[in-house]
C-alpha positions as CSV (number, residue, x, y, z in Angstrom):
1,X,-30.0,78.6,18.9
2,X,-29.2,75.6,21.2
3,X,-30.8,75.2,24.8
4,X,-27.3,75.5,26.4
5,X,-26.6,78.9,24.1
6,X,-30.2,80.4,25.3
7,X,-29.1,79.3,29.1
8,X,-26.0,81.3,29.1
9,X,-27.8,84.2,27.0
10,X,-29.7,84.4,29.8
11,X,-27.5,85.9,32.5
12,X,-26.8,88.9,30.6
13,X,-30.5,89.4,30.3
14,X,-31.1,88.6,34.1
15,X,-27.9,91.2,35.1
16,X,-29.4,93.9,32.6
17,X,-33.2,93.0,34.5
18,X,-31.2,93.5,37.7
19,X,-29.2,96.9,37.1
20,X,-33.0,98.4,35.6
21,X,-33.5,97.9,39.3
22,X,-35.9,95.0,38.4
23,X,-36.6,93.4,42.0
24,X,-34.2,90.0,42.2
25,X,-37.0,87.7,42.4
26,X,-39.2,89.1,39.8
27,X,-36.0,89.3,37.1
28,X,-35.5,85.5,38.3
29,X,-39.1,84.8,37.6
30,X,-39.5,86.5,33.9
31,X,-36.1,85.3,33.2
32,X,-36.4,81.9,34.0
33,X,-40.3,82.0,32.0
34,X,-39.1,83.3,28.8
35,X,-36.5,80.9,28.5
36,X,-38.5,78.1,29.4
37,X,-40.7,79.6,26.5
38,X,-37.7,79.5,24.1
39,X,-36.4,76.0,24.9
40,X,-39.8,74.4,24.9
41,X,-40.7,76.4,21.1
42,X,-44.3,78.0,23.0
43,X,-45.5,79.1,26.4
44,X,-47.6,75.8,27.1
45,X,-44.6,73.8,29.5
46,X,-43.8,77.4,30.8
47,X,-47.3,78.2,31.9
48,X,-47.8,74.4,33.4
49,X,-44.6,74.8,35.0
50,X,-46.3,77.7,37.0
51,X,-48.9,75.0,38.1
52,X,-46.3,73.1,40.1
53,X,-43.4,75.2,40.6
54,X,-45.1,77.2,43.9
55,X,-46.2,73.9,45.3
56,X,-43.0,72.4,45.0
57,X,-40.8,75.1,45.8
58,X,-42.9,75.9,49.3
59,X,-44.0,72.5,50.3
60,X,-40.5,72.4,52.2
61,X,-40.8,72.0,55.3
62,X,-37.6,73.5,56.3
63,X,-39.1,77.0,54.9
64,X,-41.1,77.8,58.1
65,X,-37.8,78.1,59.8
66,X,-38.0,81.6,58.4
67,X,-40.9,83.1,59.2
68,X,-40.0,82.1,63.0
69,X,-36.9,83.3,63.1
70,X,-37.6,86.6,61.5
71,X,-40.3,86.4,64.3
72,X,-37.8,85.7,66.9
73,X,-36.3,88.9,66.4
74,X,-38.5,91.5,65.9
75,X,-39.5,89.9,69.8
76,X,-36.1,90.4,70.0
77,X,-36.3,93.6,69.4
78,X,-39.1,94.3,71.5
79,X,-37.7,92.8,74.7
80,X,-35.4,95.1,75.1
81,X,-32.7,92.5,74.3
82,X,-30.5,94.6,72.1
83,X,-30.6,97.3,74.6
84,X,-29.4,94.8,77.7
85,X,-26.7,93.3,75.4
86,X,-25.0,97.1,74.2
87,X,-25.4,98.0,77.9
88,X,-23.2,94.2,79.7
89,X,-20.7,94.5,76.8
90,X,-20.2,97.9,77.2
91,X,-19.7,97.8,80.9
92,X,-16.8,95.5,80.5
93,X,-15.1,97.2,77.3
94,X,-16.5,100.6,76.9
95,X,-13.0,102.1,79.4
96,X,-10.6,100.7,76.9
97,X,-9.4,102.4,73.4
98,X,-12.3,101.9,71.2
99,X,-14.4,99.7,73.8
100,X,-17.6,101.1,72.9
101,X,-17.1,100.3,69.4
102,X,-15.8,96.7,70.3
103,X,-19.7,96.7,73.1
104,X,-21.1,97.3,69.4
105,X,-19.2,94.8,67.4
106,X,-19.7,92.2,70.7
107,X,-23.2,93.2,71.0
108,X,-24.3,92.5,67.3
109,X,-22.5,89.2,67.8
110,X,-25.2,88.4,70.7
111,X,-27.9,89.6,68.9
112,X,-27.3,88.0,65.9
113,X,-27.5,84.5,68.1
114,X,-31.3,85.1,68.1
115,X,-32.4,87.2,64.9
116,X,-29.9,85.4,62.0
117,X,-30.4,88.4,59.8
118,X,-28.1,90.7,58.7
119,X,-29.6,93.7,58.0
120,X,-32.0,93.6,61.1
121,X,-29.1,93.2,63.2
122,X,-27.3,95.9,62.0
123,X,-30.6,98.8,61.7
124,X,-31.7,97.4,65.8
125,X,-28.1,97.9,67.1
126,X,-27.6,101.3,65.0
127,X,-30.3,102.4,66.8
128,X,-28.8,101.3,70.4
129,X,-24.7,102.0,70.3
130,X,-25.2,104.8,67.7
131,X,-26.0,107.7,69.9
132,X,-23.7,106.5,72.6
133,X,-21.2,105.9,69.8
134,X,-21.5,109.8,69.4
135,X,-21.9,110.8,73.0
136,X,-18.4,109.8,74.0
137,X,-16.5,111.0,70.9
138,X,-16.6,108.5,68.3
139,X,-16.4,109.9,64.6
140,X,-19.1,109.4,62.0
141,X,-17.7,107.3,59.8
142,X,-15.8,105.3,62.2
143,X,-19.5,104.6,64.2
144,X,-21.2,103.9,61.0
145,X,-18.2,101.6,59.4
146,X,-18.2,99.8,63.5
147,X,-22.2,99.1,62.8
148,X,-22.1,97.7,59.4
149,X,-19.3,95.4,59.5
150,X,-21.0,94.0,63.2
151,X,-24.1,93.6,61.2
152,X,-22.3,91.0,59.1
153,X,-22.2,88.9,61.9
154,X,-25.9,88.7,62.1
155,X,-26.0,86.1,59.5
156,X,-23.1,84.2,60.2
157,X,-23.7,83.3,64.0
158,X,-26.6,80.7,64.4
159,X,-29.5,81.1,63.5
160,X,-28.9,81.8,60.0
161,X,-32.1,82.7,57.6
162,X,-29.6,82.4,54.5
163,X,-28.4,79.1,56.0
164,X,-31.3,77.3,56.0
165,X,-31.7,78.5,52.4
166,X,-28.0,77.4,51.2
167,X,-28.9,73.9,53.3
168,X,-32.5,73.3,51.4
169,X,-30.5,74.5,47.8
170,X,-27.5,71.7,48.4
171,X,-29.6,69.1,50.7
172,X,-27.2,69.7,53.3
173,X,-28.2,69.2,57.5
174,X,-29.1,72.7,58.8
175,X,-27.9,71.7,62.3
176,X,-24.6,70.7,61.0
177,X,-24.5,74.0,59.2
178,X,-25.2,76.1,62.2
179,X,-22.6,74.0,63.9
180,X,-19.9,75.0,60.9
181,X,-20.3,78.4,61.2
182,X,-19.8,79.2,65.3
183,X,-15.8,79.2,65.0
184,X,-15.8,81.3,61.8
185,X,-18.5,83.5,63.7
186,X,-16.7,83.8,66.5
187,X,-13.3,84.8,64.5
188,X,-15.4,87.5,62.9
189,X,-16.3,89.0,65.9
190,X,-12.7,88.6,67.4
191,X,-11.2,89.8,63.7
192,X,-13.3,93.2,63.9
193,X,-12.7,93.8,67.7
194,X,-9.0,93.9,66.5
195,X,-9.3,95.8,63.7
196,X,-11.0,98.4,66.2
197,X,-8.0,98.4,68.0
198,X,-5.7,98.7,65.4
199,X,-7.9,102.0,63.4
200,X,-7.9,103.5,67.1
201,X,-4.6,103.6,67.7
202,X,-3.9,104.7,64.2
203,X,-6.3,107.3,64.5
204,X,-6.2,108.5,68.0
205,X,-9.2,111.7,67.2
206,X,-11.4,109.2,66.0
207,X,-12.8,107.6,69.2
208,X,-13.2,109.0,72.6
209,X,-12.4,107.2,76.0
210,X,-15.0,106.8,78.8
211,X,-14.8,106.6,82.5
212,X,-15.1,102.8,84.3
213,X,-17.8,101.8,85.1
214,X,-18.3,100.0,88.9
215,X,-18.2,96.2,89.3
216,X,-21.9,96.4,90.4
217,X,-23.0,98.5,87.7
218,X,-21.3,95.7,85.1
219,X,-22.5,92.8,87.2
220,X,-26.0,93.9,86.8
221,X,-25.9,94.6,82.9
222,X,-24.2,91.2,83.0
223,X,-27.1,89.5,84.5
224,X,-29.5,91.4,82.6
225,X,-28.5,89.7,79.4
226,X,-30.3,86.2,80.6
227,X,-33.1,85.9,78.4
228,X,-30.4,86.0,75.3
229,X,-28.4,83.4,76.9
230,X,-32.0,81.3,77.7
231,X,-33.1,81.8,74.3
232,X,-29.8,80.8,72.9
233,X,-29.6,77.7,75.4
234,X,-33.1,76.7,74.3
235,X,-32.9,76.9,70.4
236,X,-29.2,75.9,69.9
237,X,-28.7,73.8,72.8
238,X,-31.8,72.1,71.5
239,X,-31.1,71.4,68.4
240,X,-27.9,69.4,69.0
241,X,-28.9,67.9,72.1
242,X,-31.5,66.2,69.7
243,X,-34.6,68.0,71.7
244,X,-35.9,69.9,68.5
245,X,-35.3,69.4,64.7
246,X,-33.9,72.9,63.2
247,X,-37.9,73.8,62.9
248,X,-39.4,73.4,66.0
249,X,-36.5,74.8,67.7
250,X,-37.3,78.0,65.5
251,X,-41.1,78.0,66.9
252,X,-39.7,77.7,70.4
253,X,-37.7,80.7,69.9
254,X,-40.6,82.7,68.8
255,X,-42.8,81.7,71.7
256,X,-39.4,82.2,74.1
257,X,-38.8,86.0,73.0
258,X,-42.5,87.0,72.4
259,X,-42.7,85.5,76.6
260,X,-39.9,87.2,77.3
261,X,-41.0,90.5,75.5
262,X,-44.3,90.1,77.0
263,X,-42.8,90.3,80.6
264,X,-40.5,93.3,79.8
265,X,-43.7,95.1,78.9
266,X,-42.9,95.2,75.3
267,X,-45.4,93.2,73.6
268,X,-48.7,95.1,73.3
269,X,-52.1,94.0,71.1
270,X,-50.2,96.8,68.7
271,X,-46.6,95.5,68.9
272,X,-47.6,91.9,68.6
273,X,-50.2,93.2,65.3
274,X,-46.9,95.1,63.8
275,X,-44.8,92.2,64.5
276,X,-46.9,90.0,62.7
277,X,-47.4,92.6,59.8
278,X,-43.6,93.2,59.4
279,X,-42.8,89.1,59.4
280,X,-45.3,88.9,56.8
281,X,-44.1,91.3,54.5
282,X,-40.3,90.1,54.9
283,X,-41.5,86.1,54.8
284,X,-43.2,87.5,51.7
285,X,-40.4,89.0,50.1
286,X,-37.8,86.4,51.1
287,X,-40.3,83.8,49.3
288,X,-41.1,85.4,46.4
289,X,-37.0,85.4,45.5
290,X,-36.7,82.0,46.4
291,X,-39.7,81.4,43.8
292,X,-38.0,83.4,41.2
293,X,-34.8,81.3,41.8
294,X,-36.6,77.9,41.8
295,X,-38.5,79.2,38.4
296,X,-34.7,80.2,36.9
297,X,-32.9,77.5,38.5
298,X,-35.3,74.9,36.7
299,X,-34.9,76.4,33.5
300,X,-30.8,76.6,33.8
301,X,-31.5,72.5,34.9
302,X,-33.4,72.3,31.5
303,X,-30.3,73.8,29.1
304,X,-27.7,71.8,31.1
305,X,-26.2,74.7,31.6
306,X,-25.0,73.7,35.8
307,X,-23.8,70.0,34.1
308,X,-21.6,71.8,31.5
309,X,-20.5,74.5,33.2
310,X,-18.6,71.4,36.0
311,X,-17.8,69.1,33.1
312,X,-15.8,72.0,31.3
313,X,-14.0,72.9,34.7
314,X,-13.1,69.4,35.3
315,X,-11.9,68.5,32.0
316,X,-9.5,71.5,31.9
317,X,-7.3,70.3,34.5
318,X,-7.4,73.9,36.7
319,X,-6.4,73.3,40.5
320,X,-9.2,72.9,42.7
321,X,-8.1,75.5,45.1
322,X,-7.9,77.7,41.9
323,X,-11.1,77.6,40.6
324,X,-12.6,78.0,44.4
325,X,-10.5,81.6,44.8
326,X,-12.0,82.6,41.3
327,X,-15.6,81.5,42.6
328,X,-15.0,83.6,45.8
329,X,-13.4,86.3,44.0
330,X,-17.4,86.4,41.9
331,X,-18.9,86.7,45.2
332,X,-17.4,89.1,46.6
333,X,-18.1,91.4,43.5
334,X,-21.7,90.6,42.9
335,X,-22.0,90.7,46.9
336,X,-21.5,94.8,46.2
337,X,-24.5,94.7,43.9
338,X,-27.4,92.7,45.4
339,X,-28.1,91.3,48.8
340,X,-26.9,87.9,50.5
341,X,-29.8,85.9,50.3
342,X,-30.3,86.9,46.4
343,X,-26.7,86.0,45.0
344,X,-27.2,82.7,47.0
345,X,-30.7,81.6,45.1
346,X,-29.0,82.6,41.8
347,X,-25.3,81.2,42.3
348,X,-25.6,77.9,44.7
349,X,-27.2,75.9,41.7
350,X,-24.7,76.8,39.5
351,X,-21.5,76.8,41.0
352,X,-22.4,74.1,43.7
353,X,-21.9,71.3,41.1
354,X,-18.8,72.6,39.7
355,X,-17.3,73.1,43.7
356,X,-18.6,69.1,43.9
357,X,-17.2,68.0,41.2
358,X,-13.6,68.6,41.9
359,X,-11.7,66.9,44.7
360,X,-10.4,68.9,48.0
361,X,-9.4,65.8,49.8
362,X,-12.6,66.0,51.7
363,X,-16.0,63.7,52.1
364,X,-18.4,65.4,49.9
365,X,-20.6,66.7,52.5
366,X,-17.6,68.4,54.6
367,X,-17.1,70.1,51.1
368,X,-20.8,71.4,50.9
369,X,-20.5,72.6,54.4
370,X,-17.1,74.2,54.2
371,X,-18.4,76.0,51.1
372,X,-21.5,77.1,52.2
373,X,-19.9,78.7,54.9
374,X,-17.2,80.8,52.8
375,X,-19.6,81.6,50.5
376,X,-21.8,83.4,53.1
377,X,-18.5,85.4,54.6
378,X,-17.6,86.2,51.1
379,X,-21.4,87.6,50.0
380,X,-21.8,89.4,53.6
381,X,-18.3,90.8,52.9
382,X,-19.8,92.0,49.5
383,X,-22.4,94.1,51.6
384,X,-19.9,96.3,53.4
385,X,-17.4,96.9,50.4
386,X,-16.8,100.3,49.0
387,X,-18.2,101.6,46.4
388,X,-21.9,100.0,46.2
389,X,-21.9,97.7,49.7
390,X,-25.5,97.6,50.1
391,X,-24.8,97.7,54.3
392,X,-23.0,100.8,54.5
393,X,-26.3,102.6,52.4
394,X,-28.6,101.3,55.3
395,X,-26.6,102.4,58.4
396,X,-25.4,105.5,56.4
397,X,-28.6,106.1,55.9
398,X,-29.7,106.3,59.9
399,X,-26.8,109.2,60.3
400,X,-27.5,111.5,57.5
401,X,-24.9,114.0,59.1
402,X,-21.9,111.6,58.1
403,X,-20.7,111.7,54.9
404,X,-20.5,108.6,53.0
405,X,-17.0,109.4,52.2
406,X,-16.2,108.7,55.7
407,X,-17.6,105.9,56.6
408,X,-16.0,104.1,53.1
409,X,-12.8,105.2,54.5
410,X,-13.4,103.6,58.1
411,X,-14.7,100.0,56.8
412,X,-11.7,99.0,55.0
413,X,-9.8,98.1,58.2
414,X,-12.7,96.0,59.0
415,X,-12.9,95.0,55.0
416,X,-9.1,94.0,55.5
417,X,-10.2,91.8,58.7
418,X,-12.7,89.8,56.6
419,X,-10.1,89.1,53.7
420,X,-7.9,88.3,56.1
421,X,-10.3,85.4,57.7
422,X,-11.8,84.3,54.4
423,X,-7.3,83.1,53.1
424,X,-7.2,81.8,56.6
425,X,-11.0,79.5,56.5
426,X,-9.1,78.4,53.2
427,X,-6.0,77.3,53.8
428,X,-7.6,75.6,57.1
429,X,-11.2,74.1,56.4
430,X,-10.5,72.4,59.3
431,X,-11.3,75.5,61.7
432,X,-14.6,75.4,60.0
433,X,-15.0,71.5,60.2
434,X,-13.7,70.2,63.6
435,X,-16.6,70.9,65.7
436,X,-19.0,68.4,63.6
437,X,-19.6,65.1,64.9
438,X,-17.8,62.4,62.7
């Protein structure tokens, strides 16, 4: 059997690894060492190969972003910051026809500007706007559908913990990055506000209405949310006002919110110890998959597989804009089956050269950016699509008393909204684009 014959062979064996609920990183890793055994006829290269490929894969310096910012928001967390960002967006939205869902949705958004995780987003802010969700009338699945689709946005607005990995995977600038995915952050957050709007009024028993509340009462929730807007300010503003590279503006952040959670009383000897703990373990897990992918991805570099698979796609002529819908079409189904970050390790370096390869009319590194930034809506749209979205099992999960039924039948509006902005990023990478520097 040739090299390139065992390289394909292998992503049958990786998907069966995967569905044998095999953790991702550890199917990458025995993947990606028995093929290396097979090309090289004997385990010697595959067992030197685990000599170097740790050191390589985590002497990146851009990797510590991720322990910081996973940091940053479990200080977050503790600050009370979720809390104080439900409360200002619900005073300004929660008297209107599905405002408290749209607080939700608008309150992810904020605290997704200072945690850049998905799924922490989305379990912090169930745990907020989920019980007032209830308390003024709001149906299960409709509460639960609002929280998982606003988790989404968690990893899209900057910081972005699967940004800096889809920047270190295609050598791209993580600033420039962060910069691309504001406006299609912001249109995600403005998409599922009108979604709201539009299930609401189509289903008038599925959300209550609440009284207003008083100016004062709004202008103090308002005010409230300034250490979200400081933290923001400092790591953001910083990066593109050339203060701190993408890294240190991460260990600022950390040091910002642990401050700032220290003040609100938050931050104990314990909280700080379980803080640490919890970062651990996540750092851990996050960098034991991007191990398994660099173990994989070396081997797939070894059978050529990346090289042929863009040669073959060039020389058949297809449309670029054709083969980029198919790609995104594959994301969005493997996006039901394993989590963001995961599909990104084991797709980037193989569809990455194939996306370069072909010509959209655009400098190569606008292309790298552009697609980076679809492929993440794309994957997160993956976690809240029916049947398997990995996001609806976590929040369905903190409301037992809903029926999973219910809250599939809820997300597709907000499903719809994502599909929706995904043709429209297409058609115009230039929304995407326009804010980087030329």
């Amino acid at each position: 059997m040739s090299d390139l014959a065992i390289g394909i062979w292998s992503f049958p064996v990786l998907l069966l690894l995967i569905f044998a609920r095999v953790p991702i990183g550890l199917a990458m890793f025995v993947t990606g060492f028995g093929g290396l055994w097979l090309v090289m006829n004997g385990p010697f290269m595959a067992m030197a190969r685990l000599k170097t490929e740790a050191y390589t894969t985590f002497s990146n310096y851009s990797l510590t972003i991720v322990p910081m910012f996973l940091l940053m928001g479990y200080f977050a967390t503790l600050g009370g910051m979720s809390q104080a960002l439900f409360r200002a967006a619900e005073g300004f939205l929660g008297h209107r026809r599905g405002g408290v869902a749209m607080a939700a949705v608008g309150a992810c958004a904020g605290f997704g500007a200072i945690c850049g995780s998905s799924l922490a987003t989305a379990a912090t802010m169930s745990r907020v706007a989920l019980p007032e969700l209830k308390r003024y009338g709001y149906s299960g699945g409709f509460s639960t559908a609002t929280l998982a689709a606003g988790g989404t946005l968690g990893i899209l607005i900057p910081p972005s913990v699967v940004l800096v990995i889809y920047a270190i995977l295609t050598e791209q600038n993580i600033a420039k990055l962060f910069l691309a995915a504001v406006v299609p952050g912001l249109l995600a957050a403005a998409g599922y506000m009108t979604a709201i709007s539009i299930y609401v009024r189509l289903n008038p028993d599925a959300a209550g209405v609440r009284a207003p509340i008083p100016w004062a009462e709004r202008l103090r929730a308002l005010a409230a949310v300034w250490p979200v807007l400081l933290v923001f300010v400092a790591v953001v503003g910083g990066i593109y006002g050339g203060i701190f590279t993408p890294t240190q503006a991460a260990a600022v952040g950390a040091f910002g919110t642990g401050l700032i959670a220290l003040a609100n009383g938050g931050l104990t000897v314990r909280t700080l110890g379980e803080s640490f703990t919890a970062t651990a373990k996540s750092t851990a897990m996050i960098f034991f998959i991007v191990l398994g992918a660099g173990f994989y991805n070396g081997f797939l570099a070894l059978t050529q597989v990346p090289q042929e698979l863009s040669r073959a796609v060039v020389e058949q002529g297809f449309s670029p804009w054709m083969v980029l819908i198919a790609i995104l079409c594959l994301y969005l189904l493997f996006g039901c089956l394993m989590d963001s970050l995961s599909m990104i390790l084991l797709t980037v370096p193989i569809f990455f050269p194939v996306i370069s390869a072909l010509d959209f009319g655009m400098p190569a590194e606008h292309v790298a950016i552009w697609f980076g930034i679809l492929v993440l809506i794309v994957v997160e749209v993956g976690l809240i699509t029916p049947p398997v979205g990995l996001n609806l099992f976590i929040i369905n999960n903190m409301d037992r008393e809903t029926p999973m039924a219910a809250t599939y039948r809820a997300v597709l509006v907000f499903v719809g909204s994502d599909i929706l902005r995904v043709a429209l990023l297409v058609a115009f990478p230039a929304i995407t684009l326009f804010l980087l520097p030329d």
